[in-house]
C-alpha positions as CSV (number, residue, x, y, z in Angstrom):
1,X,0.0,0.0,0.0
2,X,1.2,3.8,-1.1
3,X,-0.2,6.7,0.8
4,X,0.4,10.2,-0.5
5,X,0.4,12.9,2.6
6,X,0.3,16.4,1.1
7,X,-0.1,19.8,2.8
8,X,-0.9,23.4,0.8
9,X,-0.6,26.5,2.7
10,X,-2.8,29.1,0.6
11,X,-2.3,33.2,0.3
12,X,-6.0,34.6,0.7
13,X,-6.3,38.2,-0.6
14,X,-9.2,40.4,0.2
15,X,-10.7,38.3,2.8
16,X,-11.3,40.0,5.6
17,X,-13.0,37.8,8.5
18,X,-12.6,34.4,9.4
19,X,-16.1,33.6,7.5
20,X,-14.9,34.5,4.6
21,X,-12.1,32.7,4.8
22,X,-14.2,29.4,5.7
23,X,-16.3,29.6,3.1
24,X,-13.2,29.3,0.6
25,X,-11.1,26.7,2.9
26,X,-14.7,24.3,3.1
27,X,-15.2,25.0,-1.3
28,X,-11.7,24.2,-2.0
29,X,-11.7,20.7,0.7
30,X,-15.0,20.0,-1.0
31,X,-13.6,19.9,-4.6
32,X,-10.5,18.2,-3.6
33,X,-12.9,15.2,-2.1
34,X,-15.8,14.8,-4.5
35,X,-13.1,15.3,-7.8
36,X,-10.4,13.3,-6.6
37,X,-11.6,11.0,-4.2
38,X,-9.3,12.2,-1.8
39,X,-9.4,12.6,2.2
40,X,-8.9,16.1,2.8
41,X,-9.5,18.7,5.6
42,X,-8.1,22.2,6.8
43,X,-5.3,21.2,9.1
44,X,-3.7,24.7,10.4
45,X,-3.7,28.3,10.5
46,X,-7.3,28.0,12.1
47,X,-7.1,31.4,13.3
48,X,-5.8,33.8,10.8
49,X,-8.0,34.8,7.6
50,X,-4.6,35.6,5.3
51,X,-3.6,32.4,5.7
52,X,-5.1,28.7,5.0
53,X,-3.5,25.4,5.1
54,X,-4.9,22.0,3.5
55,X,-4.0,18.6,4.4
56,X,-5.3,15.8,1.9
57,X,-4.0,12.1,1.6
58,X,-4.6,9.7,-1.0
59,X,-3.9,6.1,-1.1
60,X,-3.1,3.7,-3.9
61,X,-0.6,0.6,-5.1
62,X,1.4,2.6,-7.3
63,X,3.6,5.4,-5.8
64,X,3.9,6.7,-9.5
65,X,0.2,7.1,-9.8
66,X,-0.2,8.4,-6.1
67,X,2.9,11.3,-7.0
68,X,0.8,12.3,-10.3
69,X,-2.5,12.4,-8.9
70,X,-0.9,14.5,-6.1
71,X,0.5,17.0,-8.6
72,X,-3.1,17.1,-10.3
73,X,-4.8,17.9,-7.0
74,X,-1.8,20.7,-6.4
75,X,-2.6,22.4,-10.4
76,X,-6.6,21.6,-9.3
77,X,-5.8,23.6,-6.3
78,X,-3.9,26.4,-7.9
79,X,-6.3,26.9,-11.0
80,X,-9.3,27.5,-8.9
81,X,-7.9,31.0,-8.6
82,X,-9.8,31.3,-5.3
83,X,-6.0,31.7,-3.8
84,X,-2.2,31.9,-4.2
85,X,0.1,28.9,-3.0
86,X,2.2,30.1,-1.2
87,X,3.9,26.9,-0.2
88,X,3.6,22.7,-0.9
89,X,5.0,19.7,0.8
90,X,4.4,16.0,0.1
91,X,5.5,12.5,1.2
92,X,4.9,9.4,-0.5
93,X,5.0,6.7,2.7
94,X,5.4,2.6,1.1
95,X,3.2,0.7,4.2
């Protein structure tokens, strides 16, 4: 078994309360489960509304096929345009 860990930390502009900032954390987590069958959630930065991080894993046989679909869901993530990545990290863990 292959499990791909993966964490983004998102850059929100123009949001201005803690709300607002939910309501783009929960759409983005959303997408990330229903398009890529993923387990996702907001993992830190709970308290600031400039800042947003994501924590997602996805599990698989193939640590080739785990790595790509973790890039896919990083593009996903950045084409949304609802923020700017500001940083990524991954680890592919062979149980």
């Amino acid at each position: 078994m292959v499990v791909g860990c993966a964490r983004i930390r998102l850059r929100l502009f123009e949001v201005h309360s803690l709300k607002a900032k939910r309501s783009i954390v929960r759409s983005t987590v959303a997408r990330i489960q229903n398009q890529f069958q993923a387990a996702a959630a907001e993992t830190g930065l709970n308290d600031s509304h400039e800042w947003a991080e994501i924590g997602f894993a996805v599990v698989g046989n193939d640590a080739a096929l785990i790595n790509s679909r973790v890039d896919k869901i990083f593009n996903y993530v950045d084409a949304m345009g609802l923020a700017m990545i500001a940083d990524t990290n991954m680890e592919i863990i062979h149980l």
